[in-house]
N, C-alpha and C positions, 0 to 999 in steps of 0.2 A: 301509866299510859293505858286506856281503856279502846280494845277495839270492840266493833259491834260484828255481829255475823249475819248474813243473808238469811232469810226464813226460806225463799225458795231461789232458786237455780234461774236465770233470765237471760244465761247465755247459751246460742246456737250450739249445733256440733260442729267441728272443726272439720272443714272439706276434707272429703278422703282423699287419700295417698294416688297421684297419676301412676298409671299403670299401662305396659304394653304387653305382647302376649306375652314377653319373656321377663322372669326375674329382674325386678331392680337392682342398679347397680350400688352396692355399701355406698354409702355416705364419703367422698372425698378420698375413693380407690379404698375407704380400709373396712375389713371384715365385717359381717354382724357381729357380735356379741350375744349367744344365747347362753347368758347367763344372768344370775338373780341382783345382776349392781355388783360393779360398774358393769355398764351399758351400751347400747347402742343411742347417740344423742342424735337430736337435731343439728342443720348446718347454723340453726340460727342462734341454739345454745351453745355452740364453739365460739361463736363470732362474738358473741355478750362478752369471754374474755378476753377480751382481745384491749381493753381500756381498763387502765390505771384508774381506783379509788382510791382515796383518801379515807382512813378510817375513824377519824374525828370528824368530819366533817359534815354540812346538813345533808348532804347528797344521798351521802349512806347511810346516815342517819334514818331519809327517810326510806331508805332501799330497802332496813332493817325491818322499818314499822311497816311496807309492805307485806314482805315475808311473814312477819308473824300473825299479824291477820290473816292473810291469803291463807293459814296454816289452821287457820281456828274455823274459818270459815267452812273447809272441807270436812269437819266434823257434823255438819246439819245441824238441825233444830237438840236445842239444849246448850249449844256451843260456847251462849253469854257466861256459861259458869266458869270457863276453861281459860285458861292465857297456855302462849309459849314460849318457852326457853330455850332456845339454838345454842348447841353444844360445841366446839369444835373437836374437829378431829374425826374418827371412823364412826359408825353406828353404837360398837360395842364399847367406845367411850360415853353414848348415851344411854347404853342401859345398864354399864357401871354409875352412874352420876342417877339415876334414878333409883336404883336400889340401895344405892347407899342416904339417897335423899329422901327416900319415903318409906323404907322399914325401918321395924323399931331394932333398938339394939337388946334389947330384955326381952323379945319374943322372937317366937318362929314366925319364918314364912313360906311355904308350902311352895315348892319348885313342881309346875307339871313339865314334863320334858317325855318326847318322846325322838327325840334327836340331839341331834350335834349343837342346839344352840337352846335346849333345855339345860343340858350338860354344862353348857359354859357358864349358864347364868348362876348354875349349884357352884361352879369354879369360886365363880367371880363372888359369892357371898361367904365361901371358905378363904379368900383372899380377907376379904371387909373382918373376917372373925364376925358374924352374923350369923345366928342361930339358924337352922332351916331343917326340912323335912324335907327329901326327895320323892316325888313318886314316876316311878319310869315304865313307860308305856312300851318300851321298846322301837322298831325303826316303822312298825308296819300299820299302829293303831294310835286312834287318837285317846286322850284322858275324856272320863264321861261326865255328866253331873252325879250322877247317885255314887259315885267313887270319890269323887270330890268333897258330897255331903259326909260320907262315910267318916272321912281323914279329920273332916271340922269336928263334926260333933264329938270323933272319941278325944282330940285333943284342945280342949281350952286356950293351950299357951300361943297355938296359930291365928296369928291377928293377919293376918296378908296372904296371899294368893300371886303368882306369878304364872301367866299362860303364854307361849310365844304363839300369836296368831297365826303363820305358815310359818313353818317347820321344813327350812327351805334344802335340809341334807335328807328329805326326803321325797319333798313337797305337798306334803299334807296341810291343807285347808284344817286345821280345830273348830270344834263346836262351842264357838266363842259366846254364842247365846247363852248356852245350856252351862256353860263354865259362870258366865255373869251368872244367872238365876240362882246358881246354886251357893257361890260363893255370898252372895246378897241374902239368900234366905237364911244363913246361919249367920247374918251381922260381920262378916266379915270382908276384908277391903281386897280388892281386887287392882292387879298391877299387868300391864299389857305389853310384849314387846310385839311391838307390830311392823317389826322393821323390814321387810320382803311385801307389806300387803296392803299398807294403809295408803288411799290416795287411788284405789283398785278395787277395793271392799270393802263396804263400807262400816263405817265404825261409829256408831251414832248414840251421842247419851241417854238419848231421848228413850233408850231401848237398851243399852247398854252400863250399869251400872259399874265406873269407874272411876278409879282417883288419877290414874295417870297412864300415859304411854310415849311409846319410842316410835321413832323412826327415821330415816335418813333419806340427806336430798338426791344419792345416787340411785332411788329404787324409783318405786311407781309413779313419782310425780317428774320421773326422769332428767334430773340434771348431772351433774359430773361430783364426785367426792371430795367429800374437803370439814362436815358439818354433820352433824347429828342435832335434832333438837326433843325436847319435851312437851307435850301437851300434857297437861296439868288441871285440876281443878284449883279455884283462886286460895279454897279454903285449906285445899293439902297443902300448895306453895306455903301460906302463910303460916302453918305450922311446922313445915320442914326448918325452919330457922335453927340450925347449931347443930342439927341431925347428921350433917355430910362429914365426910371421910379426908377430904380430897380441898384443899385449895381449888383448882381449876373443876373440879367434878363436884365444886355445890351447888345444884340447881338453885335454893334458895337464892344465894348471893349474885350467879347470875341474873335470875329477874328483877331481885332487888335492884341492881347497878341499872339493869336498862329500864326499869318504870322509872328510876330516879335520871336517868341522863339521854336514855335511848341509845347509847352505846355499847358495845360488848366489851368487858373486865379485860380481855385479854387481845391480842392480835388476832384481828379476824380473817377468815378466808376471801376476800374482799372480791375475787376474781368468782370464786365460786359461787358466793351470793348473787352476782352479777346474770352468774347463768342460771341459778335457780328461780332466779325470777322471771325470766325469761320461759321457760321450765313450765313454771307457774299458770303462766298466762297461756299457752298452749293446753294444759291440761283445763284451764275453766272453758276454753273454746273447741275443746272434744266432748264437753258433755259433763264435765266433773267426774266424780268417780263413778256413777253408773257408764258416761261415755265410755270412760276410761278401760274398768273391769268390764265391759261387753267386749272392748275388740282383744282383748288379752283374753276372755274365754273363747273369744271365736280362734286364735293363735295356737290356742291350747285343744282346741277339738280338732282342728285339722293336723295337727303334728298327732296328735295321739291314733286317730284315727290310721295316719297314711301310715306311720310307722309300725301299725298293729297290721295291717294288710302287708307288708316288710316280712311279718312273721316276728318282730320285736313285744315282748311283754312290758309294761307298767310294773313298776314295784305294788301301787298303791290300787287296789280296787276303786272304781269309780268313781263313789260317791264320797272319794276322800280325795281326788284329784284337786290342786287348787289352778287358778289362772296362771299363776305366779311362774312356777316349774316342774318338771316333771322328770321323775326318774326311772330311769330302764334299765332293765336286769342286762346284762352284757350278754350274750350269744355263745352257747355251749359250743358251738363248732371250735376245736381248734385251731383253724385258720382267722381264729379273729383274735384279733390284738388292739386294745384300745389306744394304744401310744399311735399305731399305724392308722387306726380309724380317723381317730384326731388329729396326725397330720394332714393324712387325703380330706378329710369335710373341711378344715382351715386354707388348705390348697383351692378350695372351690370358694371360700369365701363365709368358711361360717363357723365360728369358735363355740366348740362346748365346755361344759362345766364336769370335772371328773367328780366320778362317784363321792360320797362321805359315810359311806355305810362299813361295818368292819365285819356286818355276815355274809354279804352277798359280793361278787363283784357287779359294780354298773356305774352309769353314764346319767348326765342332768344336760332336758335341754331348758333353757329358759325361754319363759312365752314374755316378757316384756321390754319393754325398751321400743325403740321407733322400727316396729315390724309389723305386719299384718298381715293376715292367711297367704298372701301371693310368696310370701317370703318364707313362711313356713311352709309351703309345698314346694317350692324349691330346695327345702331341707330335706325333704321326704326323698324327693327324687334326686336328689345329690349323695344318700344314706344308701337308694339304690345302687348306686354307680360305684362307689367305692364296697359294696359288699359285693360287687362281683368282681370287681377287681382284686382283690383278695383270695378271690374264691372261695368264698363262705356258703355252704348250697342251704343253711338254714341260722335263723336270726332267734331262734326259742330260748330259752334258758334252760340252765339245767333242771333236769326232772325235779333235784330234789329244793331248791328255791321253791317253785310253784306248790311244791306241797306243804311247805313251812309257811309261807304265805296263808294258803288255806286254811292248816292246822289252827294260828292264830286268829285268823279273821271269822271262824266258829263260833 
């Protein structure tokens, strides 16, 4: 089944969100969710599940071959090379089902990680019994090219590369460029989990030399959980043939069954797909992923900004902040408690994401999902309201965070 992809973008932005001087109210009385997926949805992606599909049938059939266009399309110019394969199940079922579908078993393949979801992927190939090479940047920096180049060149037997695009236990944006060029200038195949960023930032072949990538429908292209999928090049699908691990986790065999029938091998999330489509077509009428990744960086300057006038610090220096999420160092005053923090901000209507770091203590807010500045400044000044309720008289970190911080970013 052969989709084609748009050379250029020919749909409007999606009218902005009505606003009155004060805070909108959550979605259907329930909180925001600022976190990196699950989300804050639309009322009109709850409402998509609300009807029973059939999953043999043409309806979903063609709901499917929606989807997977709509998925190749987002990649921009180059995209004819790519097809995709929808995974079920979480995210991290899709970037098992790609590592095990597109490395070799007789070779390394080089894990950058500089978080909780570098880490996992080094798990998940010690799981597969798959050769690999770690290299860890720790919580605060990202992997470079000429560190990259370094690892290829002294070792031969690394045929594959894995980068997670944001790095969302800390929320570091990677230098996904510099990571392609480098890993391409030494012949070597490059594997993307893009799963917090794609659909936001953009990810374009045309510039990006890759064989494959992840991501799920509960992130940037905001629908609700149920589904992972793969984008793939046609050439890597067809050589994955017998490579996988996994019954339900061979990408191969998945594609194969839906170019051969257009249905999915197994029971699909038929509700989910219902809303991701839905999902879909909102995000091509924001703009695509430029609309998209603009108001999630405007979401993310305002929150960072108000909460830095707070007296609250960033883990991450600046130019490594991504749209996605953002994490802050917790507050040296003793009178702050993040269990109480996070009840009082959920009290007002707004759920955080707890720290994933194991040197620091801190806090993640997420910039996506259906929010914009108005609703991030109500974060701001809601962060107010409960740190004086507390009686917290300052939001700094401890001395010695900010210096460890520096130490490494020298």
């Amino acid at each position: 089944m052969a989709f084609r992809c748009a050379a250029t973008s020919m749909l409007s932005l999606l009218e902005p969100m009505t606003h009155t001087d004060k805070l909108p109210a959550p979605k259907l009385g329930e909180p925001f969710l600022l976190t990196p997926g699950p989300l804050t949805t639309s009322i009109k992606v709850k409402e998509a599940m609300l009807r029973d599909w059939g999953s043999w049938d043409d309806d979903f059939k063609a709901m499917t071959a929606e989807l997977r266009a709509g998925l190749i399309e987002l990649l921009g110019p180059g995209c004819d090379a790519f097809d995709c394969v929808p995974i079920q199940g979480s995210g991290t079922y899709a970037v098992e089902a790609m590592l095990a579908s597109f490395t070799p078993k007789d070779r390394k393949t080089l894990i950058l990680s500089n978080g909780a979801y570098g880490k996992r992927a080094a798990q998940t190939m010690d799981y597969l019994g798959r050769p690999f090479e770690l290299l860890d940047k720790g919580d605060y920096l990202p992997p470079r090219g000429h560190e990259v180049t370094e690892r290829l060149q002294a070792d031969p037997e690394i045929s594959h590369v894995l980068i997670v695009h944001c790095e969302t236990s800390s929320g570091i944006l990677n230098p996904l460029q510099e990571i392609s060029d480098a890993v391409a200038a030494v012949g070597r195949t490059l594997l993307i989990d893009s799963m917090s960023a794609f659909g936001a930032v953009p990810l374009e072949p045309s510039h990006l030399n890759f064989a494959a990538m992840v991501s799920s429908a509960n992130k940037c292209i905001e629908g609700v959980p149920g589904f992972g999928f793969v984008l793939a090049r046609k050439s890597d699908l067809a050589a994955a043939k017998g490579n996988g691990h996994s019954l339900s986790l061979d990408v191969h065999a998945q594609w194969a069954h839906m170019e051969k029938t257009g249905q999915w091998r197994f029971t699909p999330p038929t509700h989910v797909v219902a809303a991701f489509l839905e999902a879909l077509r909102a995000h091509k009428r924001e703009g695509g992923v430029a609309g998209r990744g603009a108001r999630y960086a405007r979401n993310r300057d305002v929150l960072v900004s108000g909460m830095r006038s707070l007296g609250f610090e960033t883990l991450l220096e600046a130019e490594w902040l991504s749209p996605i999420i953002v994490t802050f160092f917790c507050p040296a005053d003793p009178a702050f408690s993040f269990p109480a923090f996070y009840d009082r901000m959920k009290s007002r209507g707004f759920i955080l994401y707890p720290g994933k770091l194991t040197v620091v203590d801190s806090f993640r807010v997420g910039c996506i999902g259906q929010m914009d500045e108005f609703v991030m400044t109500g974060v701001v000044a809601a962060a107010s309201e409960v740190l004086a309720e507390m009686g917290v008289q300052s939001a700094a970190p401890p001395a010695e965070a900010l210096a460890e911080r520096a130490k490494l970013a020298a």
